[in-house]
C-alpha positions, 0 to 999 in steps of 0.5 A: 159579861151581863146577859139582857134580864138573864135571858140565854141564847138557847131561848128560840125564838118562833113566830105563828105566820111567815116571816115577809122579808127572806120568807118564802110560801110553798104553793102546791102545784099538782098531786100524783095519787096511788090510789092505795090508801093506808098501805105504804103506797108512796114512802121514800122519793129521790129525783132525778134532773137529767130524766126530770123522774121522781122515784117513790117506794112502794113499799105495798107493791113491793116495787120502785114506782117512777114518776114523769115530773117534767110537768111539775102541776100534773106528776104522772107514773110512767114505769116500775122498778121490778125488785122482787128477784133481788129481796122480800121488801124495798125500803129506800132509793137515791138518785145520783146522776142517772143511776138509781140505788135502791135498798132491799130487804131479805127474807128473814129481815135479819138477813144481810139485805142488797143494794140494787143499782139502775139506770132511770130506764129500769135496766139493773146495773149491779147488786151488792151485799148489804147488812141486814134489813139495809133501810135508807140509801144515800149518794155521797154529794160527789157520787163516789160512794153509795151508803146504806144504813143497815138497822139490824132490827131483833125478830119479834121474838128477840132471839135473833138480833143481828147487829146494825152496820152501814154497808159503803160502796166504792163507785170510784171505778163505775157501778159495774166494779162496785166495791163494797165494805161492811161498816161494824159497830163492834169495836165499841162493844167493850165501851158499853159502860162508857156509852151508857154514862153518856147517855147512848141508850144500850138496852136491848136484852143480852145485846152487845153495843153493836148488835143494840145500835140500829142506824135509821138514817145517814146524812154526808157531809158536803165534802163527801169525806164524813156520814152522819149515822143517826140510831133513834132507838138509841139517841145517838150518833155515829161519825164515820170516815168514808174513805177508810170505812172507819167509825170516828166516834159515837155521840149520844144527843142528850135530852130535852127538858120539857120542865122549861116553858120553851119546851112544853108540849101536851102529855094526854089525850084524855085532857079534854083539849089542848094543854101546851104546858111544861112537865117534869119529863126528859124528851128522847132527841131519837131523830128519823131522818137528819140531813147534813149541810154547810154555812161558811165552812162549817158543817152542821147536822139538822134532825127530825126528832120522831122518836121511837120506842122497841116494842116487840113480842120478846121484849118491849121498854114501853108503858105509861107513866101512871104504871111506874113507881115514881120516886117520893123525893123525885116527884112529891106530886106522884099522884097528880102527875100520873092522872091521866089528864096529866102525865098519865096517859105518857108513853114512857121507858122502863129501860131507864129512869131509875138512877139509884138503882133501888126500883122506882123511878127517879126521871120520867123519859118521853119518846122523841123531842116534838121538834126538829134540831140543828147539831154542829159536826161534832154532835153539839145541840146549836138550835132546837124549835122548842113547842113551835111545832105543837103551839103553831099547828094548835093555832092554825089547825086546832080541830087536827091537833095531835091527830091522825090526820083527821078531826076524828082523831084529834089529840089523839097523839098526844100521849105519844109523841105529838106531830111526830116530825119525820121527814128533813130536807134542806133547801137554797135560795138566794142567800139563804138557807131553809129546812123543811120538816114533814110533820108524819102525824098531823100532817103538813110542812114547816119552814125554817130559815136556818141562815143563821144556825144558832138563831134559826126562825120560823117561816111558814107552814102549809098543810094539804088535806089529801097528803096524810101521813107524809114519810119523806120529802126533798128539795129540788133546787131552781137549776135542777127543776122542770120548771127552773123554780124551787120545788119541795116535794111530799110523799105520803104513806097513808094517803098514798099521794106524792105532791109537788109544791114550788117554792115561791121566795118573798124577798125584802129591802132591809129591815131597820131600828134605831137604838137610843142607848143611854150609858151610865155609870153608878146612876150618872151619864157617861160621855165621850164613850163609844156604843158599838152594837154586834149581832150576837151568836153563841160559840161566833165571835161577835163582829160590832157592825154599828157605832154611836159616841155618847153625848154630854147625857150619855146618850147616842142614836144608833141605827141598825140596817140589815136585811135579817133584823130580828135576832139576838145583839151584843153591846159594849162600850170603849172608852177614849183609850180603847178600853172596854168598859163593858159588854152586854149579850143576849139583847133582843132586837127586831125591826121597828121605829126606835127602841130605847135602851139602858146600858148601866157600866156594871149592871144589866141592859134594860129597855124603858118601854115596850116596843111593838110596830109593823111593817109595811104599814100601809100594807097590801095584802099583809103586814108583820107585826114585830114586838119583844118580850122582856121577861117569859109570860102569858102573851096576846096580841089581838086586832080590833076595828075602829070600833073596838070589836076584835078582828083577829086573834093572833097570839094567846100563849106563853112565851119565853123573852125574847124578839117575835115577829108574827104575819097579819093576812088582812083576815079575820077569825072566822078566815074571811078577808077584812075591809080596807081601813083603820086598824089597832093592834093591842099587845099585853104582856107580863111588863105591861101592855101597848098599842098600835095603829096600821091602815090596810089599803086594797 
């Protein structure tokens, strides 16, 4: 098996602008405003179809605001949640089917807390003991059983540290015969050892495993029958059985290494600017919200990679790297590493990092991944966005990179854990799959399609001004919504504001490409042979959909069709008798005119040219500019006018091999939209640089 220029499938892919066919927008609809800035006015939201409410923590009021969504343009408060008599604090409400579950804390917080259940009316139903500080609620799909993950979080002083449980409770029998069941980690105490060496993070002082293990957030399986418990501080994961309340296994989510180009990210806020660059760090996956879904059969698990720290009075892993003692061997370039224009200024653990045991640090550890990710059921990494979230987010929004939310604190993040990806949702449409990420720091959402899980893509990304701070976000799908359209909806804590956008899908025809595949042998052409071409998946069984036999000049045209082009493809060649002479993975392809491409028997697939092209081209009002990169570089793609004057500047930055795909609005830098006519689009790659021509017709 021969990979295209040894490229591998874990190369994900992204893009700066939407993706025109399957691609969606999110069109903001309307704002409800608390009119509370900065006190958690609007955190945690679930809805409601049968009422058409929304629910929305307020986490400052100490209550459940509800929300009339029946006119998605105009949100308006319609009623409270009282939930004072029941706890000190409310964190986390779910909606299933009319009745309400909302997660309170106690008094101390390391208290068992309650799960408190209503109507949509307000009218309680029942109560039931949860674990202590119980801080994210969730319906199983089917409504028979409500889940709370109980984080368990130490006093400030760290002298009490309750452990961390999920608290189940058996709906089966109505709310009113509620049953309840405490889910304990403890089981596991005697495996720390073993935990550890996988890389679960154990590390609270004197803790046992279950009183270190703090679960954030659930995600259940569409079966109802399995919940997915994430531990950020931890970095792990726990499977539980529903039914017989019992912990399956413990899964650590291992690290991401930023030292490769996929995986930069900027490290300082004391670097002047944007500096999107691969470092010597490991990235902590430390997920907030994860959120569960299916794709023929098989279930999968997508993550928002946050990442936090434990930072108490008592005890607190967090420092910077430029206070460690960094090993000489390890990091030869100790010195330079830990300027504060580079590496420095990094928020980074003292609870790990020195492997030989003799004080100084051997790997540098980072807070959080900077992304968002896809798990398989049994906490396998299928995808991960890579730097998608900062390279596109300094593209479109460079004044607010890395900030609080404002110009004010640009790059301000960066030394911490970036956009901070908080909020997961996951939506469908048609025959296809998305996940929204709500990005806590610099604000705004990205759009994913995930159809494919391994080849997952960027769709789009939008950013109201007024929404600071977004905490969490749903889909409401198009026969659930007020007005039957998709919907995704934004609470933010800072602003205090929840906004309804409608999803707004932009179909295509298919998307073709022709392959004119030369097959040779030892430098000679084969003839008589069959090319078969399959889209290409890791851990999937490649399905070979396109055929072409080679002529008399081993040579075969092959044209591909489908309504998702762009991706990773497999090739192999049969002989008369059936016989594979050979295969080749990891092809990059997307949609254009022809693409020519070499399959030596015995050695690696090459393409002969660069290929760039757009589509549709006329085009009104915009047009996708699709191109592919044979070997990882400084990359630009930039309009010019019939003048040779630039228009627009669409990519500047490195990127890995690979297909891209990238969405020209007919605007120019400075946002203002372009005249009708003539148009070049010139691409400079590391192999060389090409050129191409589109007409813009209004």
């Amino acid at each position: 098996m021969r990979c295209f220029c040894g490229i591998l499938l874990t190369c994900f892919l992204f893009s700066f602008t939407s993706v025109l066919a399957q691609g969606l927008d999110l069109r903001l609809l309307g704002t409800y405003e608390s009119g509370v800035f900065g006190e958690s006015a609007a955190e945690v939201i679930s809805y409601d179809a049968g009422s058409k409410r929304l629910f929305v923590i307020n986490a400052n009021a100490g209550t459940v605001d509800v929300l009339d969504l029946s006119i998605p343009a105009n949100p308006t408060k319609i009623s409270t949640l009282e939930i004072s008599s029941f706890g000190a604090g409310v964190n986390s409400v779910a909606v299933h089917n009319g009745v309400v579950a909302v997660a309170v804390e106690a008094d101390p917080k390391q208290n068992p807390g309650r799960i408190v259940f209503f109507d949509t009316d307000g009218n309680v139903l029942n109560d039931v003991a949860a674990g202590a500080l119980p801080d994210m609620v969730i319906f199983t799909p089917d409504g028979n059983y409500a889940l709370a993950a109980n984080e368990g979080e130490p006093s400030d002083d760290y002298t009490n540290d309750p452990e961390g449980t999920v608290t189940i409770v058996d709906l089966r029998q109505g709310v009113a015969s509620a049953a309840t069941h405490q889910v304990s980690f403890a089981s596991f105490n005697s495996e720390v050892e073993s935990l550890r060496s996988q890389g679960v993070r154990i590390f609270g002082p004197n803790a046992s495993v279950a009183q270190d293990l703090e679960p954030e957030y659930i995600a259940v399986s569409p079966d109802s029958r399995t919940a997915y418990v994430a531990f950020q501080e931890n970095s792990a994961f726990a499977i539980i059985d529903i039914a017989t309340a019992t912990v399956t296994s413990i899964k650590a989510l291992g690290f991401k290494d930023h030292a490769l180009p996929r995986n930069a990210f900027d490290a300082s806020n004391r670097d002047d600017g944007i500096n999107i660059k691969p470092w010597p760090t490991l990235g902590m996956y430390q997920p907030d919200a994860i959120a569960a879904f299916e794709i023929d059969g098989e279930t999968y698990i997508a993550s928002a990679n946050e990442g936090d720290a434990r930072d108490y009075d008592g005890y607190s892993e967090e420092t910077r790297v430029k206070d460690l003692v960094l090993d000489a061997t390890a990091f030869p370039d100790a010195e330079i590493l830990q300027d504060d224009a580079n590496l420095g200024r990094l928020k980074t653990t003292t609870a790990q990092g020195d492997t030989d045991g003799d004080g100084d640090h051997d790997i540098i550890y980072s807070y959080g991944a900077r992304s968002f990710s896809i798990w398989d059921a049994s906490s396998n990494l299928v995808f991960d966005s890579g730097s998608d979230f900062e390279n596109i987010t300094a593209r479109r929004f460079p004044d607010l990179f890395n900030s609080q939310g404002g110009a004010d604190s640009r790059d301000e993040r960066s030394d911490d854990k970036g956009p901070e990806p908080e909020a997961i949702a996951i939506g469908k449409i048609g025959d296809r799959i998305y996940a929204f990420i709500g990005m806590e720091r610099v604000g705004g959402v990205f759009a994913y399609d995930i159809t494919v899980p391994e080849a997952s893509q960027f769709v789009t990304y939008v950013r109201n001004p007024n929404d600071i701070g977004p905490e969490s976000l749903i889909f409401v799908p198009e026969d659930e919504s007020p007005n039957n359209s998709a919907l995704v909806v934004v609470s933010s804590e800072v602003s205090g504001t929840v906004s309804v956008y409608q999803v707004i899908s932009r179909s295509g025809a298919d998307q073709q490409v022709t392959l004119n595949v030369t097959l040779t042998q030892n430098g000679s052409p084969l003839s008589g042979i069959a090319v078969e071409i399959g889209r290409s998946i890791a851990g999937k069984r490649t399905i070979y959909q396109w055929r072409g036999i080679t002529g008399d000049n081993g040579q075969t045209s092959i044209r591909i069709s489908t309504p998702r082009l762009s991706g990773y493809y497999a090739a192999r060649a049969i002989d008369s008798s059936g016989n594979v002479l050979d295969t080749w993975t990891s092809i990059p392809l997307n949609p254009g005119r022809q693409i020519n491409i070499t399959l030596p028997v015995g050695g690696s697939a090459t393409f002969a040219s660069l290929t760039v092209s757009n589509f549709p081209n006329p085009f009104n009002p915009d047009t996708v500019i699709a191109y592919q990169i044979f070997e990882p570089g400084d990359v630009s793609l930039v309009i010019y006018n019939v003048l040779g004057q630039e228009v627009r500047s669409l990519v500047s930055v490195y990127q890995m091999a690979g297909p891209y795909q990238v969405r020209w609005d007919g605007r120019n830098n400075n946002g203002q939209a372009v005249a009708s006519g003539r148009y070049v689009y010139h691409l400079k790659t590391a192999r060389g640089e090409i050129t191409g021509r589109m007409v813009l017709l209004k």
